[in-house]
PyMOL commands that place a pseudoatom at each C-alpha (Angstrom):
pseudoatom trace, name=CA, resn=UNK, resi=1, chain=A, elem=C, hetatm=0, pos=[3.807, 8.308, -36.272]
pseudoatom trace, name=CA, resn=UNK, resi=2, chain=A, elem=C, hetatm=0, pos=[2.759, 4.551, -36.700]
pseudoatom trace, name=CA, resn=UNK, resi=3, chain=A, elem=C, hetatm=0, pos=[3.944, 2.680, -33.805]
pseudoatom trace, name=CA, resn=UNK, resi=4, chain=A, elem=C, hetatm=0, pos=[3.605, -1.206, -32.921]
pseudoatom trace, name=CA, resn=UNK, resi=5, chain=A, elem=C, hetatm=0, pos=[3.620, -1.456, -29.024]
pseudoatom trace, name=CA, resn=UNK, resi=6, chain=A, elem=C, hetatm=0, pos=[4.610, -4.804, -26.962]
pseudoatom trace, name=CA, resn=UNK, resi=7, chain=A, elem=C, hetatm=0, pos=[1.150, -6.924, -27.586]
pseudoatom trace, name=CA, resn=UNK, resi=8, chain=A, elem=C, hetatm=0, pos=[1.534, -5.996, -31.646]
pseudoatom trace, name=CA, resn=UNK, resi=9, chain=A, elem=C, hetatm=0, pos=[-1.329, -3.195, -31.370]
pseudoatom trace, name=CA, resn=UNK, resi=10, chain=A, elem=C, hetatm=0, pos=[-0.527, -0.721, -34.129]
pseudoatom trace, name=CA, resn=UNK, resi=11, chain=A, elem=C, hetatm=0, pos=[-1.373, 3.247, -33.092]
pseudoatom trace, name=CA, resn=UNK, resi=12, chain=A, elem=C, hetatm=0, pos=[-1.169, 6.010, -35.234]
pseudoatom trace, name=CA, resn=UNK, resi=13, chain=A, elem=C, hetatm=0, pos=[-0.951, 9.383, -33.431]
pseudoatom trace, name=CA, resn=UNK, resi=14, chain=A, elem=C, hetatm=0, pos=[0.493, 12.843, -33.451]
pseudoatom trace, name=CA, resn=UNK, resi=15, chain=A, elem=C, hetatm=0, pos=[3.686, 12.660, -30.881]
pseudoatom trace, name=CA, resn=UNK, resi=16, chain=A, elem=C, hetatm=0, pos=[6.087, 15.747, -29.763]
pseudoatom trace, name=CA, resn=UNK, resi=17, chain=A, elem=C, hetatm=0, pos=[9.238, 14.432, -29.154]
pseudoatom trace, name=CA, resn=UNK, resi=18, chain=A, elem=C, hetatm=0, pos=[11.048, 15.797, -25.688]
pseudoatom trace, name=CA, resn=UNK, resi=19, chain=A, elem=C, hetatm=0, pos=[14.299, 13.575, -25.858]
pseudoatom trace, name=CA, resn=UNK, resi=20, chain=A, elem=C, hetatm=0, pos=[15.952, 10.619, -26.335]
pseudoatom trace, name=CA, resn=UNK, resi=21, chain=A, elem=C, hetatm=0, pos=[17.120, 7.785, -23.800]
pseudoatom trace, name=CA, resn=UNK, resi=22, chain=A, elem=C, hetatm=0, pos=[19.307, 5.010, -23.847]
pseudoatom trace, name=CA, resn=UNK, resi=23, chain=A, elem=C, hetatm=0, pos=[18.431, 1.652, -21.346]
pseudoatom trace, name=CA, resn=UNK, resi=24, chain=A, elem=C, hetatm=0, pos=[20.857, -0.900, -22.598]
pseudoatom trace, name=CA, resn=UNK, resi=25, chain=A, elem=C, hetatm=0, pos=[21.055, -1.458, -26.591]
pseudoatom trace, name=CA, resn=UNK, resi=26, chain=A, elem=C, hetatm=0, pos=[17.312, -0.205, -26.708]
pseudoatom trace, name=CA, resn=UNK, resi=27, chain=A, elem=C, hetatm=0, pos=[16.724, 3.574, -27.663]
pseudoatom trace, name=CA, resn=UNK, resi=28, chain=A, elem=C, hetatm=0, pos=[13.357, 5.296, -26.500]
pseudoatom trace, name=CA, resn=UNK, resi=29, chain=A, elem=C, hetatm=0, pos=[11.329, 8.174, -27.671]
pseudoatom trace, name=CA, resn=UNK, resi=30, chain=A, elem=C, hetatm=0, pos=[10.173, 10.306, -24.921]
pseudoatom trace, name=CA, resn=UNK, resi=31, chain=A, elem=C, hetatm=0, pos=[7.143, 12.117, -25.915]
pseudoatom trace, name=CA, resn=UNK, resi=32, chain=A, elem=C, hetatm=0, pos=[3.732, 13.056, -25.364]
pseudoatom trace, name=CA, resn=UNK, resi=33, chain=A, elem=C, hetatm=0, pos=[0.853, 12.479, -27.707]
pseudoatom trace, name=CA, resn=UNK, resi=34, chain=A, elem=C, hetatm=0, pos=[-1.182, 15.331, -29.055]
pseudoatom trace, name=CA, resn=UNK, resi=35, chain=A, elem=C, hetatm=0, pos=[-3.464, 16.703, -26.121]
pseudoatom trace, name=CA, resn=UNK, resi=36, chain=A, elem=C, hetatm=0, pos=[-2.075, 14.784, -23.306]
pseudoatom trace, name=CA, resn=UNK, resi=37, chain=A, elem=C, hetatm=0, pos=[-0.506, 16.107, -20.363]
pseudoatom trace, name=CA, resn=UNK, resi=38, chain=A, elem=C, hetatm=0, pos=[1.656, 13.219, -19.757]
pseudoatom trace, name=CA, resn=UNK, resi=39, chain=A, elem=C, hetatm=0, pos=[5.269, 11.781, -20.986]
pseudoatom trace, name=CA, resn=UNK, resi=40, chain=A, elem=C, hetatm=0, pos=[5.382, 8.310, -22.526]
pseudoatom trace, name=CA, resn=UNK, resi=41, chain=A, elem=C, hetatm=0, pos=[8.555, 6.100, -23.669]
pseudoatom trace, name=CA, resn=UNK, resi=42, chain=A, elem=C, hetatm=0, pos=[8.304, 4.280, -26.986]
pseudoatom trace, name=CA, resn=UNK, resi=43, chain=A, elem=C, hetatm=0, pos=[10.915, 1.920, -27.920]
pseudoatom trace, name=CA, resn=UNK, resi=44, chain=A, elem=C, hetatm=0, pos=[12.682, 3.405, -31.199]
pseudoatom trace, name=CA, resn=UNK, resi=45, chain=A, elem=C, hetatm=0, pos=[12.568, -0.345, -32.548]
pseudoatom trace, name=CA, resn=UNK, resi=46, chain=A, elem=C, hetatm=0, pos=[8.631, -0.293, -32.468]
pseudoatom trace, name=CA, resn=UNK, resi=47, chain=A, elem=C, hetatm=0, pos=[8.023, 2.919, -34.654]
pseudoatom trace, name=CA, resn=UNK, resi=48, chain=A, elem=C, hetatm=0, pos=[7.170, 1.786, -37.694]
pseudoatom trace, name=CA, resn=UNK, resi=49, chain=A, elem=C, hetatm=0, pos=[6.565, 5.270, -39.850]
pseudoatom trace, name=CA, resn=UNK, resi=50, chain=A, elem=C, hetatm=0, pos=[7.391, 8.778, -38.849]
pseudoatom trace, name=CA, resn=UNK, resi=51, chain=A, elem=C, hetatm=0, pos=[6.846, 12.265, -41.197]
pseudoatom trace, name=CA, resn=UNK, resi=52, chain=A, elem=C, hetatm=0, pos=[7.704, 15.504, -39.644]
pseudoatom trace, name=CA, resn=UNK, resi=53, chain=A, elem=C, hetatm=0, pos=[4.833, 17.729, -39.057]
pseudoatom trace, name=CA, resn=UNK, resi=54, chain=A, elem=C, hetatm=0, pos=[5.098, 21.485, -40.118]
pseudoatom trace, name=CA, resn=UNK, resi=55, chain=A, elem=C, hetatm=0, pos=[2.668, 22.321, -36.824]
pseudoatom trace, name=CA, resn=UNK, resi=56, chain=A, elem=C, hetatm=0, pos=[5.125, 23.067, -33.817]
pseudoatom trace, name=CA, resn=UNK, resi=57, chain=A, elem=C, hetatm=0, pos=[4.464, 22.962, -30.021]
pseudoatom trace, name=CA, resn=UNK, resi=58, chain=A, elem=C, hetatm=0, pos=[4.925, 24.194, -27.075]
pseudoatom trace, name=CA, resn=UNK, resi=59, chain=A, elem=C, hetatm=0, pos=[7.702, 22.218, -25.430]
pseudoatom trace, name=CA, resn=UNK, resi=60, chain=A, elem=C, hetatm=0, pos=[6.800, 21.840, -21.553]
pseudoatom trace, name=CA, resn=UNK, resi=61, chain=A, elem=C, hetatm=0, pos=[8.196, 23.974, -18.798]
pseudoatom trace, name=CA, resn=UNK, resi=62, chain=A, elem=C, hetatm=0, pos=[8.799, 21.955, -16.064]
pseudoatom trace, name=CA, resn=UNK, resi=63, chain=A, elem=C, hetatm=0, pos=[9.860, 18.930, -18.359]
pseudoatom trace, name=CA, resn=UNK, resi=64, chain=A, elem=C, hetatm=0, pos=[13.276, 17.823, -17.715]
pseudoatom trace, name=CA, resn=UNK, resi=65, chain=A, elem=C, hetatm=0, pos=[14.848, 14.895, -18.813]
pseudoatom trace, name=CA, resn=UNK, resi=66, chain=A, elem=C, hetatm=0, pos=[17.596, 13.994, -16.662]
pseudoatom trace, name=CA, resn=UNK, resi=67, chain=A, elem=C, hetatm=0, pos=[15.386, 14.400, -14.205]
pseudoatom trace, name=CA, resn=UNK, resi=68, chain=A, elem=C, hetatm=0, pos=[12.595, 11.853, -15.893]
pseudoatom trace, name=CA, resn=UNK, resi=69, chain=A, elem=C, hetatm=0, pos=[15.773, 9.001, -16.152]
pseudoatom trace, name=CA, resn=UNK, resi=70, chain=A, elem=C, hetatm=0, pos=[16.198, 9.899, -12.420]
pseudoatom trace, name=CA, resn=UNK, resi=71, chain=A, elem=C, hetatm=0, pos=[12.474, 8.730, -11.310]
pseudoatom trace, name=CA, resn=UNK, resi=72, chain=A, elem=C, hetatm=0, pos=[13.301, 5.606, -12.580]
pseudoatom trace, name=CA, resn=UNK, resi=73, chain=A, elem=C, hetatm=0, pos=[11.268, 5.698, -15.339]
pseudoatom trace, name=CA, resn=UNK, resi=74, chain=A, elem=C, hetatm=0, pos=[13.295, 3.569, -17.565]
pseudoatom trace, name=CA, resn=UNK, resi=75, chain=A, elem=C, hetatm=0, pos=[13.812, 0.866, -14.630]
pseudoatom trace, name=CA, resn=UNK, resi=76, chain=A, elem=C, hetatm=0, pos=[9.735, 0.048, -14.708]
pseudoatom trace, name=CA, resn=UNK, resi=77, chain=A, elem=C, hetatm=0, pos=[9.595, 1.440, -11.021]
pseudoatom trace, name=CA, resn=UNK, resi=78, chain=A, elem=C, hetatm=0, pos=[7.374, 5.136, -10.220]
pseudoatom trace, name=CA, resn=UNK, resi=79, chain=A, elem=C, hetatm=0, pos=[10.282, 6.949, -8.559]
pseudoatom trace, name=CA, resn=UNK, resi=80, chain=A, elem=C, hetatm=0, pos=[10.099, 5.757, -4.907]
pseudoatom trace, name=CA, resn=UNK, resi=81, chain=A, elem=C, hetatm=0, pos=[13.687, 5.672, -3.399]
pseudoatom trace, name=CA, resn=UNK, resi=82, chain=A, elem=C, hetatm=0, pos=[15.373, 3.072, -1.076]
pseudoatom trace, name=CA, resn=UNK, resi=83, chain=A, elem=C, hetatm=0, pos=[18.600, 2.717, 0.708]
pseudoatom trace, name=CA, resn=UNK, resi=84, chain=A, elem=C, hetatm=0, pos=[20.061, -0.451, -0.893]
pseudoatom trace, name=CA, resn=UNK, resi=85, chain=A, elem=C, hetatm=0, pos=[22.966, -2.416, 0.985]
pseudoatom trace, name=CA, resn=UNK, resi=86, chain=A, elem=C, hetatm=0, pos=[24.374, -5.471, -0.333]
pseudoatom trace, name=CA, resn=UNK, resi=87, chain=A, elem=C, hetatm=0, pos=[27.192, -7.922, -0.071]
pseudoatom trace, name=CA, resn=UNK, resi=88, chain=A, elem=C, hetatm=0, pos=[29.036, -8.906, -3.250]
pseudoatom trace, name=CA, resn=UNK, resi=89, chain=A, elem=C, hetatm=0, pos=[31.892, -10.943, -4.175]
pseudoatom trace, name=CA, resn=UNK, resi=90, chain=A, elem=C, hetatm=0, pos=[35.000, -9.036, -5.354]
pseudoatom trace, name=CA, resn=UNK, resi=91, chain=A, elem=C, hetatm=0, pos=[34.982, -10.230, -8.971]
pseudoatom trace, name=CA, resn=UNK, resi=92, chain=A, elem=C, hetatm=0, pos=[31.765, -9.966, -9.653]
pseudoatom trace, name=CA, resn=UNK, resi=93, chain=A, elem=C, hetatm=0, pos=[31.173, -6.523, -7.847]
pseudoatom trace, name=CA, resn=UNK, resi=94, chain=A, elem=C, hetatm=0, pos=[34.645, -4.597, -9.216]
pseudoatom trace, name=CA, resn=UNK, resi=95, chain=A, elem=C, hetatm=0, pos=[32.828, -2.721, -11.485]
pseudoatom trace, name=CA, resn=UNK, resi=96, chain=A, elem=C, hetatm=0, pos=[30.869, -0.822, -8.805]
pseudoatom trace, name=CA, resn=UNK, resi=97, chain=A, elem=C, hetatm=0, pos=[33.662, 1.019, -7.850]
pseudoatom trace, name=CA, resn=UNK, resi=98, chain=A, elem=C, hetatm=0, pos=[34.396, 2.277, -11.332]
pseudoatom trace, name=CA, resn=UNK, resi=99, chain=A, elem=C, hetatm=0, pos=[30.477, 2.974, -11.771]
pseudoatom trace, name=CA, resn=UNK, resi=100, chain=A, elem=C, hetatm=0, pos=[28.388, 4.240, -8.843]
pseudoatom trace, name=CA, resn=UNK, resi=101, chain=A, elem=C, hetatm=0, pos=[24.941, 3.104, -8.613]
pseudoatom trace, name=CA, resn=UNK, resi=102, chain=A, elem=C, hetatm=0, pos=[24.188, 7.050, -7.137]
pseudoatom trace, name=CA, resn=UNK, resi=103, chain=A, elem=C, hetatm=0, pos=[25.815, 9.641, -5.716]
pseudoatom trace, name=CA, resn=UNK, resi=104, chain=A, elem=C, hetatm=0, pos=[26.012, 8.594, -2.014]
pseudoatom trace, name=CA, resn=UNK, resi=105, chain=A, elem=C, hetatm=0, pos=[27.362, 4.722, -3.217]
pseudoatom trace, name=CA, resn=UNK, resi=106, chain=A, elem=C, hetatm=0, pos=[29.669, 3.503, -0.312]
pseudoatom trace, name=CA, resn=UNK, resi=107, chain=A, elem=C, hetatm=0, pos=[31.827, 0.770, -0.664]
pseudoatom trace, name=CA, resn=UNK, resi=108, chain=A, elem=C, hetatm=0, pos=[33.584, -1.095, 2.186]
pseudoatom trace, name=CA, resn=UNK, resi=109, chain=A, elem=C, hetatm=0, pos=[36.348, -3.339, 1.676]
pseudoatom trace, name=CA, resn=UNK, resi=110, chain=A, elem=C, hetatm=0, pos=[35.669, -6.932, 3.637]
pseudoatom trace, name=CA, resn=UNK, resi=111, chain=A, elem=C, hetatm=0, pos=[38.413, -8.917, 1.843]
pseudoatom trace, name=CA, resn=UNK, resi=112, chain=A, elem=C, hetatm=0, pos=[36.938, -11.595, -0.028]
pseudoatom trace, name=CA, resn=UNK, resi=113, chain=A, elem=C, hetatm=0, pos=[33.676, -8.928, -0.801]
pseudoatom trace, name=CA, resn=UNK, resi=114, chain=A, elem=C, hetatm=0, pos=[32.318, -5.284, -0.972]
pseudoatom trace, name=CA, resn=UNK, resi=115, chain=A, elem=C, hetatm=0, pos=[29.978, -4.353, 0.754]
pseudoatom trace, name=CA, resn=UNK, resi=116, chain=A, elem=C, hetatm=0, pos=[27.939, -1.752, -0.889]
pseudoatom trace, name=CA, resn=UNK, resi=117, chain=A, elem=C, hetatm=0, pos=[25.045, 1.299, 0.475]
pseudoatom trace, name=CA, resn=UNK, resi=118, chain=A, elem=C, hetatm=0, pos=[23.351, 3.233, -1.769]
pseudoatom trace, name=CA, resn=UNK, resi=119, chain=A, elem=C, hetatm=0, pos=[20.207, 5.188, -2.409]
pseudoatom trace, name=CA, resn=UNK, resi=120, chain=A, elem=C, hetatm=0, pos=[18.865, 3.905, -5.845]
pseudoatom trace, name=CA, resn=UNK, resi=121, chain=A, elem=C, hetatm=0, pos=[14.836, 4.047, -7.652]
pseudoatom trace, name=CA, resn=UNK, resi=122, chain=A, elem=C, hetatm=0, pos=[13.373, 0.636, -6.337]
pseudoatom trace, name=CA, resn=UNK, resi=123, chain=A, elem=C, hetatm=0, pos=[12.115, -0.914, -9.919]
pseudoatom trace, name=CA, resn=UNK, resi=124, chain=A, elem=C, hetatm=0, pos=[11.647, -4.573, -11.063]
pseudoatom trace, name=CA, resn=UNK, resi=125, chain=A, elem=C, hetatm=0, pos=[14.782, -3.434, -13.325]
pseudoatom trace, name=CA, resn=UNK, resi=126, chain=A, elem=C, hetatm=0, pos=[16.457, -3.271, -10.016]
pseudoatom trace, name=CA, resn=UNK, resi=127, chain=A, elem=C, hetatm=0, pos=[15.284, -6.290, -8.525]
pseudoatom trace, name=CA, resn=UNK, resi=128, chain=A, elem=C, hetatm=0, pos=[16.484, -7.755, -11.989]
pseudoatom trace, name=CA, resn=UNK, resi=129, chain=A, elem=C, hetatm=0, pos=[19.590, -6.730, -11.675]
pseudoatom trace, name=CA, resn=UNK, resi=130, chain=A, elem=C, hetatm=0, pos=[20.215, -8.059, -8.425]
pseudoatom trace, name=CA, resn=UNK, resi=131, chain=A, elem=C, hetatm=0, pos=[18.923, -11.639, -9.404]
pseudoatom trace, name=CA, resn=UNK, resi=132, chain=A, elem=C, hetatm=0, pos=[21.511, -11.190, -12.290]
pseudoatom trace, name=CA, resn=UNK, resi=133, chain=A, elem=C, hetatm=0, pos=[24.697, -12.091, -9.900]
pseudoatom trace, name=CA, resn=UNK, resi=134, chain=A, elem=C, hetatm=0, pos=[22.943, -15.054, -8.568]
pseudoatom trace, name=CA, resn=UNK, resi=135, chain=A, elem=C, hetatm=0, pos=[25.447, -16.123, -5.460]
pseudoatom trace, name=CA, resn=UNK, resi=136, chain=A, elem=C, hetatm=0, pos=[27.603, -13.625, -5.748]
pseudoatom trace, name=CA, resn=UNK, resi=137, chain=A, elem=C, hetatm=0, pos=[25.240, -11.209, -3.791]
pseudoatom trace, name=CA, resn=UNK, resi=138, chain=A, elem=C, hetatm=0, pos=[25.224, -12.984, -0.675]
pseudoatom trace, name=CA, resn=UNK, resi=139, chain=A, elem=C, hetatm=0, pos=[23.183, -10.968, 1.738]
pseudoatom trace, name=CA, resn=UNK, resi=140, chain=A, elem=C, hetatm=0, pos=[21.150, -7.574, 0.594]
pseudoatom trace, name=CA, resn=UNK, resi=141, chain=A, elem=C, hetatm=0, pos=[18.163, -5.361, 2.001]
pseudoatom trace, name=CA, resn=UNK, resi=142, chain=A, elem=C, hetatm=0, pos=[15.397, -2.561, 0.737]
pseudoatom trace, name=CA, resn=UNK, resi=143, chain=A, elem=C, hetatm=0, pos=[14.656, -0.359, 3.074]
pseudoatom trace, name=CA, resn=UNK, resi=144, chain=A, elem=C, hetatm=0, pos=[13.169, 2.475, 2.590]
for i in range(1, 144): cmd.bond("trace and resi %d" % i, "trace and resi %d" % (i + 1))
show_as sticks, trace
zoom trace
């Protein structure tokens, strides 16, 4: 594979693909490179070249990808969990109760708001996210 990462640096290396993910419009790779023990994400947009290799490989045991997406590893965090509670406005926060942000997402009516406990990945994509709504959030913690 030829891949162009973030700063332009062009890498050419021998990958073995373990799945694909989906973070907003951008598709990743998850791999590892030849003789590494490790799992990378490369952004499908950056891979320049690919040719299929007649050499196969081992895929790894214990490597499961749910469970990768689940560490956080596509919200730029290293897996550490919080419990999250927030206050949103109605309009802005509806959506939440259509779409959980985990399994244990609680959602109390307050009239005008929701407010909202869950135990998410603490990640700058989080933090991000949270920014997004501006003054609709009104009052939020991270605890962990």
């Amino acid at each position: 594979m030829d891949y162009k990462n973030a700063q332009g640096r062009r890498n050419k290396a021998k990958v073995m693909p373990l799945g694909l993910a989906q973070q907003g419009p951008r598709l990743y790779l998850v791999c590892r490179f030849a003789h590494f023990d490790n799992e990378r994400s490369l952004a499908l947009h950056r891979i320049i070249s690919a040719t299929e290799s007649t050499l196969s490989f081992q895929r790894p045991a214990t490597f499961n990808l749910e469970r990768y997406d689940d560490d956080g590893r596509f919200g730029f965090g290293e897996g550490k969990r919080i419990q999250l509670k927030f206050r949103i406005a109605k309009i802005a926060g509806q959506h939440l109760l259509e779409t959980a942000l985990s399994r244990d997402q609680q959602v109390a009516d307050l009239g005008d708001a929701f407010e909202v406990t869950a135990t998410v990945v603490e990640s700058e994509q989080l933090k991000w996210w949270l920014r997004g709504f501006g003054e609709a959030i009104q009052t939020f913690s991270l605890n962990s």
